[in-house]
ChimeraX commands (.cxc) that place a marker at each C-alpha (Angstrom):
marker #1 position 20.55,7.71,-9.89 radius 0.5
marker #1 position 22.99,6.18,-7.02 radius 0.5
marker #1 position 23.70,9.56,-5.99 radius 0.5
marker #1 position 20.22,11.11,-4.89 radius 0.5
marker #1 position 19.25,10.46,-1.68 radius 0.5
marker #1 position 16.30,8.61,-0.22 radius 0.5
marker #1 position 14.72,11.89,0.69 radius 0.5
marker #1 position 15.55,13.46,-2.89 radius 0.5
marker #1 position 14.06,10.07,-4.49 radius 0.5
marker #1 position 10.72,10.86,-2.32 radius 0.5
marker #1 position 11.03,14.34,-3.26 radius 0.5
marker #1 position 10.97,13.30,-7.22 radius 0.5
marker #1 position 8.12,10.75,-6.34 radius 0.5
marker #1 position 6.19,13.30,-5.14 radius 0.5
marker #1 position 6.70,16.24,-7.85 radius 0.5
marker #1 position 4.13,16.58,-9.96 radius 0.5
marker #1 position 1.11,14.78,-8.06 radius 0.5
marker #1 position -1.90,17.01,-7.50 radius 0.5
marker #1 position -2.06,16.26,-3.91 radius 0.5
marker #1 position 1.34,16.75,-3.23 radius 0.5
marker #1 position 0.79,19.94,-1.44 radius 0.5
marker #1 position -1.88,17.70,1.17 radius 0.5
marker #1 position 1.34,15.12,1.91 radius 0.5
marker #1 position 3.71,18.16,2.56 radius 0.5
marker #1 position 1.05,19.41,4.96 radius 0.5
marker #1 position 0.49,15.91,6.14 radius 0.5
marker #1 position 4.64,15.19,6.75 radius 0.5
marker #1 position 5.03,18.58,8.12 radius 0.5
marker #1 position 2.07,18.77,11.00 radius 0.5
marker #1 position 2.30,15.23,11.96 radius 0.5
marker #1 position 4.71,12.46,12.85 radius 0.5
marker #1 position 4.58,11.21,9.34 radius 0.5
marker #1 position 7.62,11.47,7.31 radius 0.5
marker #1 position 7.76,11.37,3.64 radius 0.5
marker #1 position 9.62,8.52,4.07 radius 0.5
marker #1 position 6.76,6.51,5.32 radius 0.5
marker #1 position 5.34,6.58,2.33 radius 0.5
marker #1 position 6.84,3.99,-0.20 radius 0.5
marker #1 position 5.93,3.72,-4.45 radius 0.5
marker #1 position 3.33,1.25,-2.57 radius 0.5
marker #1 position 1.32,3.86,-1.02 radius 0.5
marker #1 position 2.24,6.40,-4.00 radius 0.5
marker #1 position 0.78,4.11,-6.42 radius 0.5
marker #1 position -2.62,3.41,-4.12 radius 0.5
marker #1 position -2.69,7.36,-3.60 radius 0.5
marker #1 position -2.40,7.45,-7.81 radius 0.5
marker #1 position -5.85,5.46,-7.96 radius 0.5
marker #1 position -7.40,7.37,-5.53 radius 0.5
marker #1 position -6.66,10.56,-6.83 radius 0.5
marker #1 position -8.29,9.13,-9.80 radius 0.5
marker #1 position -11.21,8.43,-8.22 radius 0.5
marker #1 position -10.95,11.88,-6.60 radius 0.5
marker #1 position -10.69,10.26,-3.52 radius 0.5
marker #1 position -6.92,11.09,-2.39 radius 0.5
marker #1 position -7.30,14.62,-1.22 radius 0.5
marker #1 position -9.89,12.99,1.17 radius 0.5
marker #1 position -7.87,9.66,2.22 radius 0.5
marker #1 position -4.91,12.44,3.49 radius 0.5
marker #1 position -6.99,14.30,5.38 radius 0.5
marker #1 position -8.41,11.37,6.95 radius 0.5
marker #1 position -4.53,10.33,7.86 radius 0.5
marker #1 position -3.98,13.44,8.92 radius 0.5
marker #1 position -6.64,13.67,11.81 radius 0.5
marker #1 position -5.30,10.00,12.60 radius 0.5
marker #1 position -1.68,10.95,12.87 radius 0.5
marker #1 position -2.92,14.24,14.58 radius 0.5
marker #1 position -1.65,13.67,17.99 radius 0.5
marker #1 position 0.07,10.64,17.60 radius 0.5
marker #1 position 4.07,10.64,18.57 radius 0.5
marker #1 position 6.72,8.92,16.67 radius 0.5
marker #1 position 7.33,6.51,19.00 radius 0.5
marker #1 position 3.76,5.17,19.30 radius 0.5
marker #1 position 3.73,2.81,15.49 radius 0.5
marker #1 position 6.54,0.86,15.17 radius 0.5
marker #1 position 6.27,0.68,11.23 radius 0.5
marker #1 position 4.87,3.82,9.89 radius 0.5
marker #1 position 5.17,2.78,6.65 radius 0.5
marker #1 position 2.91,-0.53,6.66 radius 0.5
marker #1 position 0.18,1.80,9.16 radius 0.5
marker #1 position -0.23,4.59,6.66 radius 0.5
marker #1 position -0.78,1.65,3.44 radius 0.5
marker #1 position -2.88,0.35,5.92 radius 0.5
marker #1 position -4.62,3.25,6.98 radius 0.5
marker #1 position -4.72,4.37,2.66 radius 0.5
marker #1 position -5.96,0.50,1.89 radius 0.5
marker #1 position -9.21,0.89,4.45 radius 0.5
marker #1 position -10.24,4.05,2.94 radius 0.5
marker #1 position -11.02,3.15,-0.15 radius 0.5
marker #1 position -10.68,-0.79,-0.27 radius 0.5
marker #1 position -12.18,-0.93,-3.38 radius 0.5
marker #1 position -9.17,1.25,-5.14 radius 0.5
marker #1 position -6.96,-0.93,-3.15 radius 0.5
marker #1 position -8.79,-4.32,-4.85 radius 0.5
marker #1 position -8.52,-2.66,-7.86 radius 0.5
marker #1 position -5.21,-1.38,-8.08 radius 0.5
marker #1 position -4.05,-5.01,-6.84 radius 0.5
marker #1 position -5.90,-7.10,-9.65 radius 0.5
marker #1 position -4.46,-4.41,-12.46 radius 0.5
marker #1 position -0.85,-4.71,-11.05 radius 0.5
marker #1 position -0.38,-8.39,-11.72 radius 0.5
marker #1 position 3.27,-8.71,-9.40 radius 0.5
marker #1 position 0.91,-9.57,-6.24 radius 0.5
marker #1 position -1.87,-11.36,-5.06 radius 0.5
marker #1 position -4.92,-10.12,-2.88 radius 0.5
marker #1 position -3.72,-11.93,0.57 radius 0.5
marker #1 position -7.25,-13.38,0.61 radius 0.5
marker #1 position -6.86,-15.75,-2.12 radius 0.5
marker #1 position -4.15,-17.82,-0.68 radius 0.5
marker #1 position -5.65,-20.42,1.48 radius 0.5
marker #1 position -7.66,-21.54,-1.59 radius 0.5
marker #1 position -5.10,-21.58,-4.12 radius 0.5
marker #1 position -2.48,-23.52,-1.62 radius 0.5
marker #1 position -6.03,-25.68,-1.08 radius 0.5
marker #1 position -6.31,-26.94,-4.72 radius 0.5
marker #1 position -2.49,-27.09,-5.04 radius 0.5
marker #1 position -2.53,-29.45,-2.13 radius 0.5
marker #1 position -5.64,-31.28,-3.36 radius 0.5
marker #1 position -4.02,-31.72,-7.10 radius 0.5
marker #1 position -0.77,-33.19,-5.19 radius 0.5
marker #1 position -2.86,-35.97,-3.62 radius 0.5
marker #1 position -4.70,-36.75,-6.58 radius 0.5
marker #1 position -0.91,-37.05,-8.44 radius 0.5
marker #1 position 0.10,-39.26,-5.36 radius 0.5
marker #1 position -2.88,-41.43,-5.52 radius 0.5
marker #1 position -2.84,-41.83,-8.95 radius 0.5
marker #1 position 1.24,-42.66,-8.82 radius 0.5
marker #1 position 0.23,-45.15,-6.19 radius 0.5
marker #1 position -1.80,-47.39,-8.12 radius 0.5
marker #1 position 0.61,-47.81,-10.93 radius 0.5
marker link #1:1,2 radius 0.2
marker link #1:2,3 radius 0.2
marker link #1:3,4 radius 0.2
marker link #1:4,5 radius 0.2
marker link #1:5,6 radius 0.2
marker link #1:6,7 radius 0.2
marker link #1:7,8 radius 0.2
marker link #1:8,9 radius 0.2
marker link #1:9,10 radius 0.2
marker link #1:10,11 radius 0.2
marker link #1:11,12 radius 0.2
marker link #1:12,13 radius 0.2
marker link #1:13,14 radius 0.2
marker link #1:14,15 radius 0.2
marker link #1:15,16 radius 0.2
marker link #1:16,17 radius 0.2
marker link #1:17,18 radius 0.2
marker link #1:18,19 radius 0.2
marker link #1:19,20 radius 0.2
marker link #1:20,21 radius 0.2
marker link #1:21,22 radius 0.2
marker link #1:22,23 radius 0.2
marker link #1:23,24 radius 0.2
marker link #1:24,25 radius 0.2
marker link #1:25,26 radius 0.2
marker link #1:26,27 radius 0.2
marker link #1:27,28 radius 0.2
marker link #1:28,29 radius 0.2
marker link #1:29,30 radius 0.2
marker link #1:30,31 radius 0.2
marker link #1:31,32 radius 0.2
marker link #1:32,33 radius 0.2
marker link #1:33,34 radius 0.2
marker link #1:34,35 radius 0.2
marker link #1:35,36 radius 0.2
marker link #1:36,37 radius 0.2
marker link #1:37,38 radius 0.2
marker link #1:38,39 radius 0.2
marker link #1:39,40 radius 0.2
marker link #1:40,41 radius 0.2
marker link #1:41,42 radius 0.2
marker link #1:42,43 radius 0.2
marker link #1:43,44 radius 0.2
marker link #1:44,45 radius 0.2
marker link #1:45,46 radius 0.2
marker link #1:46,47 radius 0.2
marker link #1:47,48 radius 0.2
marker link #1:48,49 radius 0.2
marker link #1:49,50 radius 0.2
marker link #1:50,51 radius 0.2
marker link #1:51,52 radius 0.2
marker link #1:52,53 radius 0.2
marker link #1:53,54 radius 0.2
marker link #1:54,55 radius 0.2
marker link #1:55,56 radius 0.2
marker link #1:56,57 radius 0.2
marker link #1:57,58 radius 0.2
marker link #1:58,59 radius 0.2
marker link #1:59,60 radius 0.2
marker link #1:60,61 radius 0.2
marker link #1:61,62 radius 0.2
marker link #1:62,63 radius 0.2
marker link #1:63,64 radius 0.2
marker link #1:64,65 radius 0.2
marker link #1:65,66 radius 0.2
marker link #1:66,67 radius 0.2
marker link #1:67,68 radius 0.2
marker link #1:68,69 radius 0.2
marker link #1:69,70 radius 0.2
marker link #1:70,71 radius 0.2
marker link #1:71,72 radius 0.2
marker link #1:72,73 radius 0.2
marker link #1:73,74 radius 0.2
marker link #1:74,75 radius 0.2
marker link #1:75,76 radius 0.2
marker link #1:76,77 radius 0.2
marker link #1:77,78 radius 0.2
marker link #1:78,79 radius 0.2
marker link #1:79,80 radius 0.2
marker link #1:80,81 radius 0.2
marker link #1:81,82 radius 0.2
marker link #1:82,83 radius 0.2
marker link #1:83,84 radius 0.2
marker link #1:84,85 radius 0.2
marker link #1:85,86 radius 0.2
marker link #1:86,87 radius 0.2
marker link #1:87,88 radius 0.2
marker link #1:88,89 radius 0.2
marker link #1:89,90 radius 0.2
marker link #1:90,91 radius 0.2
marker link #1:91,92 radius 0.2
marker link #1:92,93 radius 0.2
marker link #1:93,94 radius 0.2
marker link #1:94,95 radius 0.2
marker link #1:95,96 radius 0.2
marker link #1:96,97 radius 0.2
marker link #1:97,98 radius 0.2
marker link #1:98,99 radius 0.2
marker link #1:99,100 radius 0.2
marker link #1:100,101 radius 0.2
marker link #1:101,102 radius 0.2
marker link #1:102,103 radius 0.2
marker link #1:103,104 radius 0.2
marker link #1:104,105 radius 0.2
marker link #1:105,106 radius 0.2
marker link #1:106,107 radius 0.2
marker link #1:107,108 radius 0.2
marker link #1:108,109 radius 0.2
marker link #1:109,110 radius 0.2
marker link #1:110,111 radius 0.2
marker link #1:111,112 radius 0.2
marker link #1:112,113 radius 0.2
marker link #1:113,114 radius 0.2
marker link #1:114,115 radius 0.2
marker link #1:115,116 radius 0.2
marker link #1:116,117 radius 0.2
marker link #1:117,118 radius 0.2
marker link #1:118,119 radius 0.2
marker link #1:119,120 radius 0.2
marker link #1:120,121 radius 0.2
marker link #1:121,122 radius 0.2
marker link #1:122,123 radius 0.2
marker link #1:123,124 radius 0.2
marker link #1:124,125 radius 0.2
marker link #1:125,126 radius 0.2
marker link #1:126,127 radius 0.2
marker link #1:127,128 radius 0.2
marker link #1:128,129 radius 0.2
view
């Protein structure tokens, strides 16, 4: 609802995963805040817990956020995907293909290639008329 707060939204995000004890360890020993982590990352942590993988991918956040102060990252939030999306880039492939909202970034150039290609074929072809 409108009432909860961002921090009770996380909270309820976070209830009921099985490595929700890692992320409270993870938000409470580093300069991580739950808020950093967005239904983006909680999704990507979903597939690799089902992989068996997320316990792992924390841990590895953890020793990278170790001694790290707030003020070093400027957005927390897009480092930690980051830092979730090259531990396991496969997942991340994965979990991109089966969500169907967004594309893999790496597929642009050559989609906006043909697009452009199929618009100067239209123009020729409009031309000759």
């Amino acid at each position: 609802t409108k009432t909860e707060s961002k921090a009770e939204q996380k909270a309820a995000m976070l209830s009921g995963k099985e490595y929700k004890e890692e992320i409270e360890d993870l938000t409470s020993t580093t300069a991580l805040k739950l808020a950093d982590l967005d239904e983006k990352a909680f999704a990507l942590l979903d597939a690799l817990h089902a992989n068996g993988n997320a316990k792992d991918a924390i841990a590895q956040i953890k020793t990278t956020f170790a001694e790290m102060s707030r003020d070093r990252i400027s957005n927390w939030r897009g480092y930690s995907y980051t830092l979730l999306k090259k531990f396991d880039e496969e997942t991340y492939k994965a979990l991109k293909e089966t969500d169907g909202r967004r594309r893999l970034r790496g597929d642009r150039k050559s989609e906006r290639k043909e697009s452009d290609d199929r618009r100067r074929k239209a123009d020729r072809d409009y031309e000759r008329k």
